[in-house]
Steps between C-alpha positions, in 0.01 A plus 500: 500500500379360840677553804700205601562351849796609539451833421244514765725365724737773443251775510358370877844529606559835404132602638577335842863676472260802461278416750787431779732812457161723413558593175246337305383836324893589384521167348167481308639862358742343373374200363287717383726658291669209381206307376393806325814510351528157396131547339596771274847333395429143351935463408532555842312206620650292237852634606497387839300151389791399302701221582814640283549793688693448804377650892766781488328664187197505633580619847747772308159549258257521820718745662548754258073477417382471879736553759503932476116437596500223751506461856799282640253146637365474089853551392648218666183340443554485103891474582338096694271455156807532333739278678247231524461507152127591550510875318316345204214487712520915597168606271354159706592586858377857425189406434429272714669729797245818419196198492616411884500825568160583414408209715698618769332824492138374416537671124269278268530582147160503312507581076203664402432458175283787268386597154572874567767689713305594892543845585719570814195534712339146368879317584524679801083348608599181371817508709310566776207259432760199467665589773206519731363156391841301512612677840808528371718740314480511136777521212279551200617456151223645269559380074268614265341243211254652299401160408286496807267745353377618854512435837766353724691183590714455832692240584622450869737181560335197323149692522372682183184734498388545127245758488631596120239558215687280305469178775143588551445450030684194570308355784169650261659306219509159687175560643322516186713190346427282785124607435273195311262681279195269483 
C-alpha cells in the first residue's frame, strides 16, 4: 500500500522530535520493532484500521503489545496517532519514518537481484563495491530468482543495472527479430 501524506507527515514529526531531544536512534528501535511487528501480524493492521473499534481498544490493545518494549517519546507518540484518529495509518507512518531515516543518515537501499545465493565473501565485495561507487552507505537487500539464469541485476533508486543472462537472451532475441534477412 503506498505511503500516504499524512503518514509522512507524521513520521517527519516524530524524526524532527528525534532529531531535537537526540534520540533519533531510540526511536528508529522502536519503530523498528513495531513495523516488524505489524509485518508479521496482518489482524493486527486490520485491527487498528477499523472504523468499528473505538480509540480506547486500541490504545488498551497497543499497550499490552508495545508499551513493555518502548521508550516513553514513541509511547505518547502512538497514544497522539490514536487520539487523532490517525492509528490506522501505524504500518504507514512506520514505514515511511525508517525511509526518512535512511535519508537522514545517508542509508540508500539498493536490491540486488540473483539466480543463485552469493557467498558471504561475494555480499560482503558487493557491499563494498556499491558502497564505494554511490559514496554512500548501503542497505542491501539481496532475493534470489533463478529465472535469471546467471548474472546479476541491481537496482539503486529509479536506476536499474541488468547484467542478468536472462536480459542479455532477451536483448539477443530482439536483436535478431528486428534483423531483415534479405
Amino acid at each position: 500500500m503506498p505511503i500516504t501524506k499524512a503518514a509522512r507527515r507524521y513520521a517527519t514529526a516524530l524524526l524532527e522530535l528525534g532529531k531535537e531531544r537526540d534520540e533519533v536512534d531510540e526511536l528508529l528501535n522502536d519503530i523498528e520493532y513495531i513495523h516488524n511487528t505489524l509485518e508479521e501480524s496482518r489482524d493486527l493492521v486490520l485491527f487498528l484500521r477499523s472504523p468499528v473499534i473505538n480509540f480506547d481498544d486500541k490504545i488498551q490493545a497497543l499497550e499490552k503489545i508495545f508499551f513493555d518494549e518502548l521508550e516513553e517519546p514513541t509511547k505518547l507518540f502512538l497514544k497522539l496517532l490514536s487520539r487523532k484518529d490517525r492509528i490506522n495509518l501505524l504500518d504507514q507512518v512506520t514505514e515511511a519514518f525508517i525511509e526518512k531515516y535512511k535519508e537522514h543518515a545517508g542509508i540508500i537501499t539498493v536490491e540486488v537481484f540473483v539466480a543463485r545465493e552469493l557467498s558471504n565473501e561475494q555480499q560482503e565485495l558487493l557491499h563494498k563495491n556499491l558502497e564505494q561507487k554511490t559514496q554512500k552507505n548501503v542497505d542491501m537487500n539481496i532475493t534470489v530468482d533463478e529465472d535469471l539464469k546467471g548474472g546479476m541485476a541491481i537496482r539503486i533508486e529509479d536506476t536499474v543495472i541488468d547484467g542478468t543472462v536472462k536480459h542479455k537472451l532477451k536483448e539477443l532475441e530482439e536483436s535478431l527479430l528486428s534483423t531483415t534477412v534479405e
